[in-house]
PLY file of the C-alpha trace (Angstrom):
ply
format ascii 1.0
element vertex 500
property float x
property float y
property float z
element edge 499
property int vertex1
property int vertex2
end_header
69.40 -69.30 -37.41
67.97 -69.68 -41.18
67.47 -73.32 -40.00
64.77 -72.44 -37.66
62.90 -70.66 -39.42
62.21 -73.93 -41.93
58.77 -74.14 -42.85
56.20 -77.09 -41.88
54.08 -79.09 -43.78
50.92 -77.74 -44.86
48.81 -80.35 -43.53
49.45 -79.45 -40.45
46.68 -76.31 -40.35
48.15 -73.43 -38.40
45.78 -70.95 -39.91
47.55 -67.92 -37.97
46.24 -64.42 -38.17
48.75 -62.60 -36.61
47.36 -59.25 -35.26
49.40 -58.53 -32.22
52.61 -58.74 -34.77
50.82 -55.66 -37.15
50.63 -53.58 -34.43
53.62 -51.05 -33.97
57.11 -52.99 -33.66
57.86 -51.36 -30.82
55.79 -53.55 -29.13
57.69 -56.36 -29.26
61.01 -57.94 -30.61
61.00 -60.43 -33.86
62.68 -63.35 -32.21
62.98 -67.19 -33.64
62.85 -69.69 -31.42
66.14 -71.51 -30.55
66.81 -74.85 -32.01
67.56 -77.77 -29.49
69.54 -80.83 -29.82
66.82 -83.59 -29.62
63.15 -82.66 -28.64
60.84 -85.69 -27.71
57.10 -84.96 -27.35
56.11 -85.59 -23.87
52.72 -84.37 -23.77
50.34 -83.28 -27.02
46.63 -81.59 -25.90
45.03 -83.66 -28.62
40.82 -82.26 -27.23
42.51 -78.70 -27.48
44.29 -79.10 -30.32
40.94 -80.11 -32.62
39.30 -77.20 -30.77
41.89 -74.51 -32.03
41.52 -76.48 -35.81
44.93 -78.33 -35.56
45.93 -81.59 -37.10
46.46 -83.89 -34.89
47.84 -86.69 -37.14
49.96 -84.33 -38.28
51.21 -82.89 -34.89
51.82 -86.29 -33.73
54.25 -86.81 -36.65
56.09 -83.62 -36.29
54.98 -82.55 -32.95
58.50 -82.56 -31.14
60.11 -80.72 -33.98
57.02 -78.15 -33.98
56.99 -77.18 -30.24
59.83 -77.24 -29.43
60.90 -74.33 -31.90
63.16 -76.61 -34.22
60.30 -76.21 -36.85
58.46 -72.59 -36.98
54.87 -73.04 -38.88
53.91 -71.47 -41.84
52.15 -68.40 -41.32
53.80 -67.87 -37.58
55.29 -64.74 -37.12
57.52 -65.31 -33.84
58.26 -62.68 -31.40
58.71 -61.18 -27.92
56.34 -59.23 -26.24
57.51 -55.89 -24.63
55.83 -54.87 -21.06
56.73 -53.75 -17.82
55.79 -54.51 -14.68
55.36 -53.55 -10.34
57.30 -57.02 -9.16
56.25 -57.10 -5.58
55.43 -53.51 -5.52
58.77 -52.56 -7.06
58.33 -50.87 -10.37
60.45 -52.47 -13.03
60.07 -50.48 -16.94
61.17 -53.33 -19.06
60.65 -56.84 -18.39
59.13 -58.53 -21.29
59.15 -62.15 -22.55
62.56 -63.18 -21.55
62.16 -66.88 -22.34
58.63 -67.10 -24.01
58.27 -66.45 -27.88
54.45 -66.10 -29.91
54.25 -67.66 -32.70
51.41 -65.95 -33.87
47.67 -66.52 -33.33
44.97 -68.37 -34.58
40.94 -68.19 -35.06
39.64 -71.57 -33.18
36.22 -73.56 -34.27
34.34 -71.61 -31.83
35.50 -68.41 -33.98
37.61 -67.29 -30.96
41.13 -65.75 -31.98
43.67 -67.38 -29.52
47.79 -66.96 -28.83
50.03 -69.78 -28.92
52.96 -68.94 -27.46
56.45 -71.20 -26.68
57.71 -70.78 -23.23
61.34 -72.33 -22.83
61.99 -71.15 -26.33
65.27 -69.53 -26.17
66.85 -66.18 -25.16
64.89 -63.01 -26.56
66.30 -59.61 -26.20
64.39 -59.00 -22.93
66.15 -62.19 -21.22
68.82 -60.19 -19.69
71.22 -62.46 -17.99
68.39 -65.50 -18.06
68.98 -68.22 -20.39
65.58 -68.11 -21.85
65.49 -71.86 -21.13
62.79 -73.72 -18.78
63.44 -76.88 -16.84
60.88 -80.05 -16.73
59.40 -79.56 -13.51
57.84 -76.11 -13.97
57.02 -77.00 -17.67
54.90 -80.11 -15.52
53.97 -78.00 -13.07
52.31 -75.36 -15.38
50.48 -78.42 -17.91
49.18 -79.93 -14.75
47.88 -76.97 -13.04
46.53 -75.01 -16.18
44.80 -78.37 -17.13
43.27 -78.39 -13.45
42.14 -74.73 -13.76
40.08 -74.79 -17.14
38.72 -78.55 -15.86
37.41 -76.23 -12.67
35.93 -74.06 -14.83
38.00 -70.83 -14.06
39.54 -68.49 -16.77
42.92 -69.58 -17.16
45.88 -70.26 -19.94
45.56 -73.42 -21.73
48.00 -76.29 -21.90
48.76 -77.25 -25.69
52.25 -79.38 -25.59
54.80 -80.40 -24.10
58.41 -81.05 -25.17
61.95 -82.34 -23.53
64.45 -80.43 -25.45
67.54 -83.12 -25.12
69.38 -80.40 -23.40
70.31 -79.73 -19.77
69.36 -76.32 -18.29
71.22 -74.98 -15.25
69.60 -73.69 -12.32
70.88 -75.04 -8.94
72.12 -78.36 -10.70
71.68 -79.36 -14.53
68.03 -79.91 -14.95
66.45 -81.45 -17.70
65.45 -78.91 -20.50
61.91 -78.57 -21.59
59.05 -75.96 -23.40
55.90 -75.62 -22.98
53.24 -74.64 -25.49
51.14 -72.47 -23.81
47.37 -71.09 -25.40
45.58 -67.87 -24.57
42.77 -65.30 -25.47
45.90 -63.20 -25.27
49.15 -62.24 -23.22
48.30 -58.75 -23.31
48.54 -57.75 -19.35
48.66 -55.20 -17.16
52.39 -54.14 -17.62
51.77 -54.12 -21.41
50.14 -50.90 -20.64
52.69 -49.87 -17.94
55.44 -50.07 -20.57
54.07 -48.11 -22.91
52.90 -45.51 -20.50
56.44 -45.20 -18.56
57.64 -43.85 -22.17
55.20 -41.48 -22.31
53.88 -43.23 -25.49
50.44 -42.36 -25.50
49.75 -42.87 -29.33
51.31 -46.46 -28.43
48.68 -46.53 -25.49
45.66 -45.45 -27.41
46.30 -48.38 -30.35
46.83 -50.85 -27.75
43.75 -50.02 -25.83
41.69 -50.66 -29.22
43.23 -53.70 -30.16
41.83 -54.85 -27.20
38.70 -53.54 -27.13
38.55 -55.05 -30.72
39.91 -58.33 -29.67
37.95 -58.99 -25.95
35.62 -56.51 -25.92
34.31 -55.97 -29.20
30.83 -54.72 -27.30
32.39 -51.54 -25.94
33.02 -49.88 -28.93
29.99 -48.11 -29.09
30.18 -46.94 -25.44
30.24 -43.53 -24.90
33.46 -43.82 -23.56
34.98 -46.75 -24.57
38.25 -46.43 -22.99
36.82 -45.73 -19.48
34.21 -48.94 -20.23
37.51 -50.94 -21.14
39.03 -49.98 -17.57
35.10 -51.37 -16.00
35.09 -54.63 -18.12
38.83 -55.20 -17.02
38.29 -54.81 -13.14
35.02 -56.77 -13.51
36.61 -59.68 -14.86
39.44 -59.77 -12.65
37.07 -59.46 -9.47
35.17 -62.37 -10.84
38.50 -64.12 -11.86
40.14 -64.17 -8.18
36.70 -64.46 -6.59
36.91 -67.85 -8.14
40.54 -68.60 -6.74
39.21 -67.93 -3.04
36.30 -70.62 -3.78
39.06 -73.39 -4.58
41.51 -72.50 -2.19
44.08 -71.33 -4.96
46.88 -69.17 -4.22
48.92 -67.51 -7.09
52.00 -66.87 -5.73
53.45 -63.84 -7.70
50.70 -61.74 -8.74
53.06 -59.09 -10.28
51.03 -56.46 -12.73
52.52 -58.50 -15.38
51.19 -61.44 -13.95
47.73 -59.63 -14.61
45.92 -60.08 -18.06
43.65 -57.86 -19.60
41.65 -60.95 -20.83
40.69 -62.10 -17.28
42.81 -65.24 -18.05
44.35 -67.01 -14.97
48.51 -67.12 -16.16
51.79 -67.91 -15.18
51.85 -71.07 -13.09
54.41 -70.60 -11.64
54.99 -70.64 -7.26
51.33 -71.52 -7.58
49.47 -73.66 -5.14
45.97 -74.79 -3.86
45.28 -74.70 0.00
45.34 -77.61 1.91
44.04 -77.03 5.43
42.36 -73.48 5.99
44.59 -70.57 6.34
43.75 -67.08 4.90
47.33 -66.12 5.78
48.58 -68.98 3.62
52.07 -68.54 1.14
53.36 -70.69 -0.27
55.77 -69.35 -2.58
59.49 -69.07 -2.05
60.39 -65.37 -3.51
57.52 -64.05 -1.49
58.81 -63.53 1.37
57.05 -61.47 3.22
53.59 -62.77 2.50
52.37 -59.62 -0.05
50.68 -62.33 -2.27
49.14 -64.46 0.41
45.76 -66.11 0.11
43.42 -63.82 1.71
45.79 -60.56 0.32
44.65 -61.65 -3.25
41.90 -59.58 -3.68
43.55 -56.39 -2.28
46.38 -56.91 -4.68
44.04 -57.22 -7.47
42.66 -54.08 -7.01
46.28 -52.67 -6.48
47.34 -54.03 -9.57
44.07 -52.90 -11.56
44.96 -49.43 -9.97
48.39 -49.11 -11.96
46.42 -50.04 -15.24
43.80 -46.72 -14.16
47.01 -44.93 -14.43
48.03 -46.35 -17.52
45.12 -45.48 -19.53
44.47 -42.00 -17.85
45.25 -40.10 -21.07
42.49 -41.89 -23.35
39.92 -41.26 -20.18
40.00 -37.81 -20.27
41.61 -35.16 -22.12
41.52 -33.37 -18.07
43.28 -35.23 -16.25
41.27 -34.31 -12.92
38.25 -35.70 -14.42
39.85 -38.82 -15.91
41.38 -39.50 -12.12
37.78 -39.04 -10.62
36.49 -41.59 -13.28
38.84 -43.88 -12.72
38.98 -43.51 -9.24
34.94 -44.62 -9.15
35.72 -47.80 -11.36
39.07 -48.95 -8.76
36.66 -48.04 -5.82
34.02 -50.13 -7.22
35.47 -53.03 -7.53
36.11 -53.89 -3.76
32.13 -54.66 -4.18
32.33 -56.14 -7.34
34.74 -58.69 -5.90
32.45 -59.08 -2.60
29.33 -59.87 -4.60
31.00 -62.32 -7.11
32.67 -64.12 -3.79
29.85 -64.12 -1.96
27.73 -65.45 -4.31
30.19 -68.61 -5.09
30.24 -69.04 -1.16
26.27 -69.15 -0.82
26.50 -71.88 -3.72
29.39 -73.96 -1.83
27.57 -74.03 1.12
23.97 -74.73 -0.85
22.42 -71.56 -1.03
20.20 -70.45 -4.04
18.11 -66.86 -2.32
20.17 -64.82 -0.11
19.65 -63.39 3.25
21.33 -60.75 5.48
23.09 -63.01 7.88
24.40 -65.25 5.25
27.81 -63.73 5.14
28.21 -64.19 8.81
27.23 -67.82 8.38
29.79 -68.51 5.45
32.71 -66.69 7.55
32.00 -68.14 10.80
32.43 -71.53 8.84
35.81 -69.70 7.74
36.67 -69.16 11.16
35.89 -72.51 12.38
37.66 -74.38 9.45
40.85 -72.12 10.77
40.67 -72.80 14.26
40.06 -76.78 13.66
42.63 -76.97 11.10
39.84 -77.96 8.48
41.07 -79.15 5.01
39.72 -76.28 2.33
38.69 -78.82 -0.38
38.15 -82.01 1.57
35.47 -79.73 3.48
33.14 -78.44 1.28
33.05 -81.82 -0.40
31.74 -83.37 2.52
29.15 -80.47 3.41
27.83 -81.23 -0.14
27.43 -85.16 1.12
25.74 -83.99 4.01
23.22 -81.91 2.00
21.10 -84.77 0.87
22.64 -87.21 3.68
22.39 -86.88 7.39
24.47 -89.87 7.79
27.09 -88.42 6.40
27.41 -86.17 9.52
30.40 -88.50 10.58
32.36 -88.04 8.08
31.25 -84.09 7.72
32.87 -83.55 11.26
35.59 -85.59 11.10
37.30 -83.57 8.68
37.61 -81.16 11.98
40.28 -82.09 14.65
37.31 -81.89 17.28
34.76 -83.23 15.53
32.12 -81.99 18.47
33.21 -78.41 17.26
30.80 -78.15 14.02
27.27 -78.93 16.17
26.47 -75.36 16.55
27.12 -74.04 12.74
25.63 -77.23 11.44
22.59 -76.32 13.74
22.49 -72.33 11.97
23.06 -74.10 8.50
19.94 -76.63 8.40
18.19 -73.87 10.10
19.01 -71.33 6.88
18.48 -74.62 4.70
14.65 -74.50 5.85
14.12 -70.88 4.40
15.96 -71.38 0.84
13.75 -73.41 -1.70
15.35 -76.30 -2.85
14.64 -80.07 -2.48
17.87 -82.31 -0.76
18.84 -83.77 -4.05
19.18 -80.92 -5.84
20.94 -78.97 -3.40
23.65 -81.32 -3.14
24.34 -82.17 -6.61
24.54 -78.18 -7.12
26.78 -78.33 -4.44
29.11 -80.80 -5.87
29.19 -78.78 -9.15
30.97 -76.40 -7.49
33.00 -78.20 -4.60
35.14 -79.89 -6.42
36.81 -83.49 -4.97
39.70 -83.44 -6.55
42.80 -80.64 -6.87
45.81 -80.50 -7.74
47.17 -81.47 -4.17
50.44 -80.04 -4.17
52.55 -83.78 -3.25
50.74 -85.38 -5.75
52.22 -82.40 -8.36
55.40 -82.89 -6.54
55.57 -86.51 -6.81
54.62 -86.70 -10.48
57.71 -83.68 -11.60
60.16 -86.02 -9.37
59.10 -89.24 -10.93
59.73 -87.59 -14.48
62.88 -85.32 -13.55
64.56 -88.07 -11.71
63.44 -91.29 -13.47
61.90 -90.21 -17.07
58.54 -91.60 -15.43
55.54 -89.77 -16.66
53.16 -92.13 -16.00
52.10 -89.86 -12.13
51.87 -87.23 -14.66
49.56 -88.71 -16.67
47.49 -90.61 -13.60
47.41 -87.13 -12.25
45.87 -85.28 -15.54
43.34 -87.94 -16.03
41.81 -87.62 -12.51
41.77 -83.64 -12.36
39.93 -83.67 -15.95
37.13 -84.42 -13.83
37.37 -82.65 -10.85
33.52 -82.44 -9.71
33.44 -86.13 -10.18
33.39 -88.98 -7.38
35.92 -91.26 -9.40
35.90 -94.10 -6.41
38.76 -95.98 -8.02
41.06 -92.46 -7.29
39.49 -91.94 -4.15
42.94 -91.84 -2.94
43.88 -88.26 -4.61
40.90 -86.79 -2.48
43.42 -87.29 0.84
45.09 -84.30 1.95
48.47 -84.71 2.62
50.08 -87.24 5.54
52.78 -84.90 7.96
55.83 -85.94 5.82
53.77 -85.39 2.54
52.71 -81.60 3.14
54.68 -79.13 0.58
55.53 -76.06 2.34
57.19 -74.17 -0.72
56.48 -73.58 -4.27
59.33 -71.96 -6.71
59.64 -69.90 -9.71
60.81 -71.74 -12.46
62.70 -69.38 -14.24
0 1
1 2
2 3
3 4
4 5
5 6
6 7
7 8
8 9
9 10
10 11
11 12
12 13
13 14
14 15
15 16
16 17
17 18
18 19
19 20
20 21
21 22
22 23
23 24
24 25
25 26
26 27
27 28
28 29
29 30
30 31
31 32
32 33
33 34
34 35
35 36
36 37
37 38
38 39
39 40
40 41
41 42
42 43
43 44
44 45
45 46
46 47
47 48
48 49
49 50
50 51
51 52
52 53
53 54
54 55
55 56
56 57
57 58
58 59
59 60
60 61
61 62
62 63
63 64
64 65
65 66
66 67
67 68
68 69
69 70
70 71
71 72
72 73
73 74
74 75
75 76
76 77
77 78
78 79
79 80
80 81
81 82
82 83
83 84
84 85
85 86
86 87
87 88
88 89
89 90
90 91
91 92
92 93
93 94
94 95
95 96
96 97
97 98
98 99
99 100
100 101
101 102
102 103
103 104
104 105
105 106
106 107
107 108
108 109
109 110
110 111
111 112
112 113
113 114
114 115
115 116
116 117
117 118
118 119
119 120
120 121
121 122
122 123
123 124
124 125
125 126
126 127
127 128
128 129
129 130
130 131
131 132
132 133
133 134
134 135
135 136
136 137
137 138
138 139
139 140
140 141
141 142
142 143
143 144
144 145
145 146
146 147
147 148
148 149
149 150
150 151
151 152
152 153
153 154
154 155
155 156
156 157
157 158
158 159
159 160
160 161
161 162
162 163
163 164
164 165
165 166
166 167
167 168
168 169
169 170
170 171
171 172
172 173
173 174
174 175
175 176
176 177
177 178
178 179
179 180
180 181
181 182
182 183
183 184
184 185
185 186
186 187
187 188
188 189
189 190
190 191
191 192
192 193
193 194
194 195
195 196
196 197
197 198
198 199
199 200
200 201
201 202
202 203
203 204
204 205
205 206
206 207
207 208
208 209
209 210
210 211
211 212
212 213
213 214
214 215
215 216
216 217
217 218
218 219
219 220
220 221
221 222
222 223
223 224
224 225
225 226
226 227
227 228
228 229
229 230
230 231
231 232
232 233
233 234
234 235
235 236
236 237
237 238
238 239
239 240
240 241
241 242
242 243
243 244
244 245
245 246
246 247
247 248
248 249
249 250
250 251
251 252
252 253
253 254
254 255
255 256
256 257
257 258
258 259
259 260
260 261
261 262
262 263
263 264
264 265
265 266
266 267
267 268
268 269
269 270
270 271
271 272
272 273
273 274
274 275
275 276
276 277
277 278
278 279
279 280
280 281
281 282
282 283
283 284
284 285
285 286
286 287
287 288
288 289
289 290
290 291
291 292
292 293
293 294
294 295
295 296
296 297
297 298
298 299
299 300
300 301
301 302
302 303
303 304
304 305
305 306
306 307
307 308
308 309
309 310
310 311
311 312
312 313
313 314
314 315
315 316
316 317
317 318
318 319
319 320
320 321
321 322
322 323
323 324
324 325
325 326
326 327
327 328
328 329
329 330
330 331
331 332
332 333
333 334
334 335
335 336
336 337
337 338
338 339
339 340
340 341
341 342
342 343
343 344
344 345
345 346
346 347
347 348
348 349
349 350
350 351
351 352
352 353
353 354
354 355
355 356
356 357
357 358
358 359
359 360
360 361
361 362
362 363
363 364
364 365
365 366
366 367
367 368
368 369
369 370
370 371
371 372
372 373
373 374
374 375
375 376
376 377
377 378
378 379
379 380
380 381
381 382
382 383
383 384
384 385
385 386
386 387
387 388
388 389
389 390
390 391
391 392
392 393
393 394
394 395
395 396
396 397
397 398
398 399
399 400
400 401
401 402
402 403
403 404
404 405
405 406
406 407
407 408
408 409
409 410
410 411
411 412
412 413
413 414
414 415
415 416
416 417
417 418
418 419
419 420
420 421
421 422
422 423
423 424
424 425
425 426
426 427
427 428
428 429
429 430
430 431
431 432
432 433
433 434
434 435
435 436
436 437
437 438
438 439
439 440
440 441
441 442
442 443
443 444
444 445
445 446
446 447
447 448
448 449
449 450
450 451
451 452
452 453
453 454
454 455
455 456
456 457
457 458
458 459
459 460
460 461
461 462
462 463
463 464
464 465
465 466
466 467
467 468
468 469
469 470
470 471
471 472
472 473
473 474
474 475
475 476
476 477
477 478
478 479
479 480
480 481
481 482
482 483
483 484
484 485
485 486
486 487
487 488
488 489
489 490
490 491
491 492
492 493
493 494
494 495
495 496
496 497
497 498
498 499
């Protein structure tokens, strides 16, 4: 593989800094990408790619060759990460990146140190019997929907490239081979710990802990125990984090532990999908089949998850490991409320609260409740409640998004009641209220149609309609009005998949 590992032209301004790759090599595996027979550069990030310090000139010109492995940067120092990971609840010790490869990492304009990683890049020696190949639709899937998430303003992995690798991939028929280039703070996750704790490797543990302390939480290491701080900051985040899912209507689909990142950095797009009409019991999801990652289960899971990485990082806690139990135990038991107060705080703002009040929750759930019995679109909703803010002709419209309209009189009657006792004129409540109910998603058939247009007839041009619009997702955009709709019957997606 000597080819692969030719170097690119200088001018293209990958200034890596590599520091996951000097930390101990058991951490990971050196792996090169693959090379593929003829990559074509579907998709290039070029807003992202100035903020990370890139050339974009220069990626346009060798772009294809770049991401899709066939030409490894100067300065990258590709590998595979090592972790583990609790796969629906069943503990698995090595999993690691089976078809994802780092290239190394680089300090953005904003000073930030960030990962860019090739997913689709070739088998690693964690793929096991996978191919270590992806196939176009997820690599669309996970550009469109990362894309959606930062636009929404939610912690997520970034979107840098795409490529079509000229080579089928076989899954139930011969797809069409592609990579993706994804960006984050980091890939460091949950399992990253579990790995390193199911060998006993606690010297392995402590050196991971402060790499991240020094890379994401550079403020704890004065605390007076920064470990236990890092296990606070880390459930914090993630309460915020999936807070923010439940205010969208976004359900992850496989929120495995090493689905879970220490950066509090949405990632792996993979069974993922947003809510259409109201259901807190809502999958979507083909591999789960028994509903463990379902909407309203998210937060539970979270704090499951965050429970395994308290066990992980016992050992740095506390020398006893009674007392390091009973810390960590406070932190896991604290972050049911952490969660509560970040989601309740996002629902007073959806519904146009600024103070809060003691019967608020009841108001926001009985809303929940109604929007489930009426069969309420999630997103479609909230939009119109922020119309009817400043509007009381937009009533109409409001309660038609209900299958009995006449149903919403009485909790409209309690909300403009509560309105009168929070201070805030019309016009500002409902532009704060569109800020954060957005109009436009990523409606599951519109992802659908745009990965069929492209698998089946090399059209991107839904995948590009569909990236434009969800740029600007807080946005009326009246000539894509259309993309606001919910789904008609025959539209509605019922399943998601894994793309590996």
């Amino acid at each position: 593989m000597t080819s692969a590992l030719q170097k690119n032209q200088p001018d293209t301004a990958f200034s890596f800094d590599n520091s996951y790759a000097r930390l101990p090599q058991r951490f990971f595996a050196i792996q090169v990408p693959t090379q593929v027979a003829e990559p074509w550069l579907i998709k290039l990030n070029e807003p992202l790619a100035e903020e990370l310090g890139l050339d974009v000139e220069a990626l346009r010109r060798d772009g294809a060759a770049i991401f899709s492995g066939n030409l490894v940067p100067d300065g990258a120092e590709p590998l595979a990460m090592a972790y583990a990971g609790h796969q629906f609840g069943q503990f698995v010790p090595l999993l690691g990146d089976g078809r994802a490869i780092l290239l190394g990492e680089v300090i953005d304009r904003n000073g930030r140190r960030r990962d860019i990683q090739l997913k689709g890049a070739g088998q690693t020696p964690f793929s096991r019997r996978g191919d270590g190949r992806a196939a176009l639709g997820p690599v669309l899937r996970e550009y469109i929907i990362s894309e959606a998430m930062f636009a929404l303003g939610i912690p997520a992995t970034r979107a840098l490239a795409a490529v079509l690798t000229g080579e089928g991939v076989r899954r139930e028929e011969i797809l069409p081979g592609a990579i993706f280039t994804r960006v984050a703070a980091s890939h460091i996750r949950v399992g990253t710990f579990q790995y390193l704790a199911a060998g006993g490797d606690e010297d392995g543990i402590k050196a991971l802990a402060d790499h991240v302390i020094e890379r994401h939480y550079p403020e704890l290491k004065t605390a007076e125990n920064p470990y236990l701080a890092l296990y606070e900051a880390v459930c914090d985040r993630q309460a915020a984090l999936i807070a923010r899912w439940l205010q969208v209507g976004f359900i992850h689909g496989v929120m495995n532990t090493d689905n879970m990142t220490i950066s509090g950095e949405t990632i792996d797009f993979g069974p993922c999908a947003f809510m259409d009409a109201y259901d807190p019991m809502m999958v979507f999801s083909s591999i789960d089949q028994h509903g463990r990652y379902a909407y309203a289960n998210q937060p539970g899971i979270g704090q499951w998850n965050l429970a395994r990485l308290g066990e992980a990082l016992l050992p740095l806690i506390d020398a006893d490991r009674d007392k390091a139990i009973e810390h960590a135990n406070a932190i896991i038991k604290a972050y049911g409320e952490r969660f509560h107060a970040h989601w309740l705080q996002g629902m007073r703002g959806k519904i146009g609260l600024i103070s809060a009040e003691d019967g608020d929750l009841e108001l926001i759930q009985s809303l929940l409740a109604l929007m489930q019995a009426q069969g309420a679109d999630f997103t479609l909703m909230f939009r119109r409640l922020s119309a009817l803010a400043d509007d009381p002709e937009a009533e109409t419209e409001f309660a038609s998004t209900f299958r009995e309209p006449t149903a919403t009189a009485e909790w409209l009657a309690h909300w403009r009641e509560r309105l009168l006792r929070d201070p805030q004129a019309p016009t500002e409540r409902a532009a704060a209220m569109r800020h954060v109910n957005p109009a436009f998603i990523p409606r599951n058939h519109r992802v659908e149609q745009a990965i069929e247009a492209a698998v089946e007839d090399g059209d991107f041009s839904l995948f590009e309609a569909l990236l434009a619009v969800l740029s600007h997702p807080y946005d009326e955009q009246p000539a894509f009005a259309a993309y606001m709709d919910p789904p008609k019957p025959e539209e509605r997606v019922l399943q998601t998949f894994c793309g590996t």
